[in-house]
N, C-alpha and C positions, 0 to 999 in steps of 0.2 A: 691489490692496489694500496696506496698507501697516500691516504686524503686529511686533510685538517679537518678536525671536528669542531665546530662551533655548539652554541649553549644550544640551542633549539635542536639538533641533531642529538646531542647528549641526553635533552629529556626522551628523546624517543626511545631513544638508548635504556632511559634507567625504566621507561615503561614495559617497556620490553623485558629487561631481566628483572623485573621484581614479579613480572608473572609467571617467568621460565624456572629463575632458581631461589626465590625467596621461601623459604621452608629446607631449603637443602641443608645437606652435611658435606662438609668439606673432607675432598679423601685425601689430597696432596698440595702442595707447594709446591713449586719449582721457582726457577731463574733462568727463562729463556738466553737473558740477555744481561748487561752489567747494570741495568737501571730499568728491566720488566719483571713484572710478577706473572706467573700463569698459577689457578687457582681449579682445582680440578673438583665438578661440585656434581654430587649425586641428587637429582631430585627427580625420581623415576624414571631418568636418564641419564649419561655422564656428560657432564659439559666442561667445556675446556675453556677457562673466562681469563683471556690476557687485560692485564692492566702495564700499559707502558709508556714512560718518562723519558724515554729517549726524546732529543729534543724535535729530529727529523719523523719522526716516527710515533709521538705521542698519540694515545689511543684507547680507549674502551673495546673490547670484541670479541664476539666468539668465533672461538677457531674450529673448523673440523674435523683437523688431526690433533690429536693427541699430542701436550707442549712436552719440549722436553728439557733438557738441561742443556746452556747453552754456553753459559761462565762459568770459569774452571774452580771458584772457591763458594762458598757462600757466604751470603753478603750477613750483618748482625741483623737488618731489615727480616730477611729471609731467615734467619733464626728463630726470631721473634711471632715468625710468621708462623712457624711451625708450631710452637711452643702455644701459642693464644689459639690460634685459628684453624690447624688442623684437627679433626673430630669435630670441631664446632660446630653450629646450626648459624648460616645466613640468616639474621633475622628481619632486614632492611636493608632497603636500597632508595636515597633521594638524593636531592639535586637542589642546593640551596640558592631557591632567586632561578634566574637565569645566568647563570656563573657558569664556568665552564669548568665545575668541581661534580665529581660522583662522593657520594658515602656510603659505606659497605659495612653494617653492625653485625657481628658475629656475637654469639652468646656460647660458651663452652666450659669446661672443667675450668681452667684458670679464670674464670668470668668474662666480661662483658669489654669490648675491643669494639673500636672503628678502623676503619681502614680510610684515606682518604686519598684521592684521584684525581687530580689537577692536571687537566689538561691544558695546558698553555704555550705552546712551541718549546724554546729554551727554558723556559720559567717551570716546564712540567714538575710536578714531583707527585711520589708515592709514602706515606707518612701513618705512623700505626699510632692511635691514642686510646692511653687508658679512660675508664669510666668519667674521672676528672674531667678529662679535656687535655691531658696534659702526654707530650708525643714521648713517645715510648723507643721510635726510631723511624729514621725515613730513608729511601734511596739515594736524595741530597743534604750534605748539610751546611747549613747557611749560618755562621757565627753573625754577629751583633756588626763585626768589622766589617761586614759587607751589607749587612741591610741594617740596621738600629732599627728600625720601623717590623720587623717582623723576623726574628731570630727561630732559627729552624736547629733545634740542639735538643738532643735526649736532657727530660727533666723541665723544659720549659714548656708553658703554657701554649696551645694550637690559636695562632693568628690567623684567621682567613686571609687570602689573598684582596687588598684594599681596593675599595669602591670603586671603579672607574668615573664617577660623576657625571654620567650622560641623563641626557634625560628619557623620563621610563615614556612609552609609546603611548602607553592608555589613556596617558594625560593632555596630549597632544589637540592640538585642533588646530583649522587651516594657519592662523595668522603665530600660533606657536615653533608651527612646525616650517613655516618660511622665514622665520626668524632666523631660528636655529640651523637650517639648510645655509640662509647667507651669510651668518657669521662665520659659515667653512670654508675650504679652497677645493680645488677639482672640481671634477663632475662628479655627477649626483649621487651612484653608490660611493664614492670617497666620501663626502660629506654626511651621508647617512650613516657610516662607520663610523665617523668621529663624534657623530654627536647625539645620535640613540644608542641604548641600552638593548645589550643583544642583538643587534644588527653586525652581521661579518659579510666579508666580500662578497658572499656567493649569495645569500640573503639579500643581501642589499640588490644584485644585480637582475634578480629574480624578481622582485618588488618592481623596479624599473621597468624592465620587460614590460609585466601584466601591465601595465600603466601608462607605458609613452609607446610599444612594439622596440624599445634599445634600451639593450641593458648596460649599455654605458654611455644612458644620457647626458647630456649636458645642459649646465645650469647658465642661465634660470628655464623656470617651468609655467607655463601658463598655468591659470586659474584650476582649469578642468583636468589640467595635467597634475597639477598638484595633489585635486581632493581625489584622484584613479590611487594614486600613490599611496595616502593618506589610509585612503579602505583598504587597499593590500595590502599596506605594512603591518596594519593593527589586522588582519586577516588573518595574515601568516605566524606571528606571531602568539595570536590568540591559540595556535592548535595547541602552544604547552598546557592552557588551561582546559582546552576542550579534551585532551586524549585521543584526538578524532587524526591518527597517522597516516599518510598514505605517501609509503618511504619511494624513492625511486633514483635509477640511475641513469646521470648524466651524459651524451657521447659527442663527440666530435668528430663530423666526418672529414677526412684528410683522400680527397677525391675517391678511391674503391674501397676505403679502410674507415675504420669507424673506431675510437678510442675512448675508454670510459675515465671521464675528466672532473666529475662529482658525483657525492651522493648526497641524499639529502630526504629529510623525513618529508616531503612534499613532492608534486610534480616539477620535475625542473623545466619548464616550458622553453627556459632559455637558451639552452643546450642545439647544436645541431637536431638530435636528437634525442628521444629516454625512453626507460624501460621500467615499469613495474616491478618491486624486489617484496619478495613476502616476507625476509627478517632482514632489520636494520642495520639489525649488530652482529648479523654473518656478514652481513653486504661488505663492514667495514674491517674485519681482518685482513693484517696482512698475510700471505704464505709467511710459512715458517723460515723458505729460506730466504728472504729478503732481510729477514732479523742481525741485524750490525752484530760482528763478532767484539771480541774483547778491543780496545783500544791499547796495541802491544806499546806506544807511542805516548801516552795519558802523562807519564813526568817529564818529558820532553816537551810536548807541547804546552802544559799547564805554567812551567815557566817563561816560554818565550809569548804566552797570552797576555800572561802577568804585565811583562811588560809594554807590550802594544796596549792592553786596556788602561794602561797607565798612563802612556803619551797619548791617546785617544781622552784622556778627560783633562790633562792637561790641557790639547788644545781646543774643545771646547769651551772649557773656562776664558781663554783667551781670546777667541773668535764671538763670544759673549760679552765679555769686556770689552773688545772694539767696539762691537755694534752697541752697546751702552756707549760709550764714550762720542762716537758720532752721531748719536742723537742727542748731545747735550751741545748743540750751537747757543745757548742763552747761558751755560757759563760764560761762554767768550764776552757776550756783550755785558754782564757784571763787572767783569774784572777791567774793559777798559771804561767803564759808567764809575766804578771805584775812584779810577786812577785822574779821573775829570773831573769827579765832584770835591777831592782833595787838592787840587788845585785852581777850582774855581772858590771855594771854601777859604786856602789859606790863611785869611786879612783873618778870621775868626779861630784858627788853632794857636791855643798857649803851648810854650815850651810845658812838656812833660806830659801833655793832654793824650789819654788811653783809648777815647771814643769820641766820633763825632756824631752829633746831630743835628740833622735839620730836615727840610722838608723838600720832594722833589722836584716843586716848581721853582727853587732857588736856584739849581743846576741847571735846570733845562725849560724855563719860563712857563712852563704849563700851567696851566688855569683849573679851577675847579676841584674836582675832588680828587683827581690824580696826581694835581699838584700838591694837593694840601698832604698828602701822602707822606706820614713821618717815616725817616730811614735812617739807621745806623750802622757805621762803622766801626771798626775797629781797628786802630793806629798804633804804631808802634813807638812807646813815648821816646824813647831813647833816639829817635830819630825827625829832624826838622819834617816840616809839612811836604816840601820839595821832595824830602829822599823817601816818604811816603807815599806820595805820586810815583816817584819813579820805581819803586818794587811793584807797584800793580802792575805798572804797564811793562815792566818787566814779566813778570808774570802772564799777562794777556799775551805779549810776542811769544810766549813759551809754550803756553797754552796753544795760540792759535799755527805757531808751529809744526807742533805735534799733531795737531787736527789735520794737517794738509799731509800728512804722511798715512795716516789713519787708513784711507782708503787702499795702500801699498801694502799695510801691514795686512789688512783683514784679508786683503786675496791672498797674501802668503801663510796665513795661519790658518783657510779655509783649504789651499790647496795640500795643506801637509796634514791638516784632517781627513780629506778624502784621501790621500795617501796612505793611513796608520789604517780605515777603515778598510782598505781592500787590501792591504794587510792580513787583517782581521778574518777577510773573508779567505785570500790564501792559507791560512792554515787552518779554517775549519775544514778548505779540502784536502788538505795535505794526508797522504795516507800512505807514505813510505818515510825511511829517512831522508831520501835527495828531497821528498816536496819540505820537510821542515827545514834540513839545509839552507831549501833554496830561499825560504822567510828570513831564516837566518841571520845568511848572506845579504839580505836585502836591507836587512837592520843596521848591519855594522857597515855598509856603504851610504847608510844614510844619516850616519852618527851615535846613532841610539843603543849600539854595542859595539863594544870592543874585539874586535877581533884576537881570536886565540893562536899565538905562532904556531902551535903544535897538534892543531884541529889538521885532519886530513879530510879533505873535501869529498863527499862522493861525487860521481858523476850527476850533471846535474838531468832531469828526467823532460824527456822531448817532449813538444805540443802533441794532443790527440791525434790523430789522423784517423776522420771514420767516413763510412760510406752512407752515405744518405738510402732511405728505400728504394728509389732510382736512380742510382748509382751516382749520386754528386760527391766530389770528394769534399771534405769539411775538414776543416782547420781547428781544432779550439783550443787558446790557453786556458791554464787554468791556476796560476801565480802570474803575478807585473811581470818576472821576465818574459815567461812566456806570451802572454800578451805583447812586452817590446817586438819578440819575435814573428807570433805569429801576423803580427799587423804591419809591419815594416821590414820585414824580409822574404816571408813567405809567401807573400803575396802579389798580387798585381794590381794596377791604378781601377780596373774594370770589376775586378770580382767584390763579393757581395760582402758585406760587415756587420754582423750585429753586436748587441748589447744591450742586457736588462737596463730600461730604463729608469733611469734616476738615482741607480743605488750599483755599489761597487761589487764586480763580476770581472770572468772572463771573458775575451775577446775571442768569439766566432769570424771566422771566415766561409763561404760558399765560393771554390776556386770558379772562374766564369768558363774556362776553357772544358769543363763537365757538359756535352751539348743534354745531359737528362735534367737537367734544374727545372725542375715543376713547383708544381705547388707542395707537392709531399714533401721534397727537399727541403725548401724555405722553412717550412711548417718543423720538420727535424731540429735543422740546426736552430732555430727559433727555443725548440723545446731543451736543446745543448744550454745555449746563453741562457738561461732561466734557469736551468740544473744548476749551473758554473755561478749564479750568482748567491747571493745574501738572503735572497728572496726564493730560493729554493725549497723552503717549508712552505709554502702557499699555496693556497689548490690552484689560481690562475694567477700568472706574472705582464706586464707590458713589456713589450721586448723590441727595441727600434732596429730599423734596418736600413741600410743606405750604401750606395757604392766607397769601394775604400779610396778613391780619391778625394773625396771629400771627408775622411777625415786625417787630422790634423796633432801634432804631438802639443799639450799643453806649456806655451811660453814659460817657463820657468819649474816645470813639472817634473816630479818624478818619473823612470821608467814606466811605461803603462798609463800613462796618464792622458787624455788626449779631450779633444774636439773635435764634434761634427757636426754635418748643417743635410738640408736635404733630406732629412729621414722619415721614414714611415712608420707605424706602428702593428703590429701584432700582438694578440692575448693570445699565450697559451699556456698547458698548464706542463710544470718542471718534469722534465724525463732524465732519468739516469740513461745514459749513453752506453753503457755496458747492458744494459738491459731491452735494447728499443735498435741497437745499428751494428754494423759489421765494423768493428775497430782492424785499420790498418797497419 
């Protein structure tokens, strides 16, 4: 299985292998994969300890076969690895804070090395530093041009990955912790995510549970609800100080079948149902062959990313700039208060005069201390008093203008955001050349590239067609065309439509004329649209569903882009569809 780790699962982790293999000697290195390490460690037994930075797949775990070589070169990472760290003695393994970082001290012939393990979805990396502090080399490397704040380059100094700013739990008490709960949006694991320390979805929803019987309450919480909350979170939490583990697996039953959907150093009470696991860190290996091969596709894609990540901040900046600009209504009323007080004023401006002043019950007869209220301007001498009124209010009609179009602009600038972003998300699926093509192609119909005369097109690569456990046929795109298609051609008014919620994915269908559509089915394609979207590193996704007559192509949208009303939701957790259904 292949589950997100969060910090609390990782101390169990590091508790666990500092009692397994701390004293060992290291026999090998390998490169499972182009951004995992597998580290082969004798300590009166052989253990096979992968560390991986893949961004789907990031991970701490022992495996129980034997890793082997899985990328065709070796990487300088994996040189260095040999060089410092095989023969060495493991002599440490911690966990700094509640971070979702492991450290691995080796002592050997060439001296004294860290290894360090950052767990973090896309943000993963694996990073070797000398004695200093200072990285030696990493599996990623991040120039200055892309982070200023934390440069990741052989020779430079080891930055920790920066504070999150939540607040720590221990400190917490009832009227801190409803504070901080209402200053968030969603329900109440969402909120506890964004605003404790160490708290991740699956944590969060587990605290809920033991506290309200829903582990996707909603806010707000009464009194007694709040202080159940309160003692579980600082409960659960507290086990990284206690060492007191008791690991177990999550399952989901999907009516005669039962799916393992977390794991987690605690009882997951919130699960359909769980199981007792007596090692943490076998529990959470993945099979060896689930391990992503080479990315034959890596200079292909890394340019056409380039460029989506580029118009992706572009128009955020922009859609940031509106929404600033529309909450400044009190420029407007300066600029025509300017253009009035210059004109109510004029009997007192001299030819050539630069500034005016006065007070602002002379303009608008107010009394007291608002009126006495000194204000100045700044006039342009070369211009009578008159042509100084009329540029402001020129300006205010320009001003207020522009403001009325403002709201035109920001839908157009937020809908070709969510455009660029599922984008973004088409070519992290893309895994041939027709899926890059077909981004491409999507680019240069959208303006964003120029189209090449002498590019010869592959065919472009058709929607999924899989069978559900009870045999429902299912639809899924998995790029905007495919999406155009699967939801506006392939389909009928009556059959079924999902879509991870919130966040840009493909477009599942459930054809209705399948008379086995159950709950296993839904449940499937549910687990499709969650795989298909952005949010497919997640241990559990919200995933809406609703008939496809109701939904709707976006007024002025891009291919793929749409609305819907009527919908339902589902939580479940991402499946790879070659792994879980009968592809057609």
């Amino acid at each position: 299985m292949t589950m997100s780790q969060d910090a609390l699962l990782l101390a169990a982790i590091c508790d666990e292998l500092s009692d397994l293999l701390v004293g060992g000697r290291v026999q090998r290195v390998v490169r499972p994969s182009e951004l995992s390490i597998g580290i082969e460690v004798y300590a009166g037994s052989r253990y096979q300890l992968l560390l991986d930075a893949e961004a789907d797949s990031a991970k701490v775990a022992l495996c129980e076969e034997r890793l082997r070589r899985g990328a065709e070169n070796a990487s300088p990472l994996q040189l260095l690895l040999r060089k410092y760290v095989e023969g060495a003695r493991l002599t440490g393994i911690s966990q700094p804070g509640l971070e979702r970082v492991l450290r691995f001290s080796f002592t050997g012939a060439e001296g004294s090395v860290e290894l360090v393990c950052e767990v973090m979805g896309r943000l993963s990396n694996l990073l070797l530093l000398d004695q200093a502090g200072l990285i030696l080399d990493s599996a990623k490397r991040v120039p200055a041009r892309i982070n200023r704040y934390r440069t990741v380059l052989p020779g430079h100094r080891y930055v920790p990955p920066p504070p999150q700013n939540k607040i720590a739990c221990a400190t917490l008490d009832l009227a801190a912790l409803n504070q901080a709960l209402e200053a968030q949006s969603g329900q109440v694991p969402r909120r506890l995510v964004s605003a404790i320390e160490g708290m991740s979805p699956l944590l969060a929803r587990e605290a809920c549970f033991r506290s309200t019987g829903n582990a996707e309450a909603r806010w707000p919480l009464d009194d007694a609800e709040l202080a159940r909350l309160l003692a579980e979170m600082k409960g659960l939490l507290s086990l990284a100080e206690m060492h007191e583990w008791a690991p177990s697996i999550g399952y989901q039953h999907c009516s005669d079948a039962r799916y393992a959907v977390a794991i987690a150093p605690y009882p997951l009470t919130h699960c359909d149902s769980w199981e007792p696991v007596a090692s943490v860190s076998a529990a959470a290996a993945t099979p060896l062959s689930a391990v992503r091969p080479r990315d034959a596709y890596a200079g292909a894609r890394a340019g056409i990313r380039a460029l989506i990540d580029g118009q992706v901040k572009r128009f955020s900046r922009r859609v940031a700039s509106l929404k600033r600009a529309a909450a400044e209504p009190e420029e407007l009323a300066d600029l025509q208060f300017r253009g009035e007080a210059i004109l109510a004023l004029a009997w007192s401006i001299q030819p050539g005069q630069e500034e005016l002043v006065f007070r602002r019950g002379d303009v608008t007869g107010e009394e007291g201390a608002s009126g006495d209220e000194e204000l100045r301007l700044t006039l342009d001498p070369t211009l009578s008093p008159a042509a100084n009124a009329q540029a402001a209010f020129q300006a205010y009609r320009k001003r207020q203008s522009a403001g009325e179009r403002i709201p035109t602009l920001l839908d157009e600038a937020r809908r070709e955001l969510a455009y660029l972003e599922q984008l973004q998300n088409d070519l992290s699926l893309a895994q041939d050349r027709p899926g890059l093509e077909a981004v491409r192609a999507a680019l240069q119909e959208a303006g964003y590239l120029r189209a090449a005369a002498s590019r010869v097109q592959p065919r472009a690569a058709a929607p999924l067609e899989l069978r559900g456990p009870n045999g429902a046929l299912v639809l899924a795109g998995r790029n905007s065309a495919q999406n155009e298609i699967v939801t506006f051609r392939m389909s009928e008014p009556r059959d079924l439509w999902l879509h991870a919620r919130g966040v840009s994915g493909g477009h599942v269908i459930v054809r209705s004329g399948t008379d086995a559509l159950n709950e296993r089915d839904l449940l499937f394609a549910a687990s499709v649209a969650a795989y298909y979207s952005r949010l497919r590193d997640e241990a559990t996704v919200a995933v809406d569903f609703t008939e496809r007559r109701h939904v709707r192509r976006m007024p002025g949208g891009r291919p793929g882009m749409v609305t819907y009303r009527n919908e339902r939701t589902l939580t479940v957790q991402p499946r790879d569809p070659s792994l879980q259904g009968e592809e057609g």
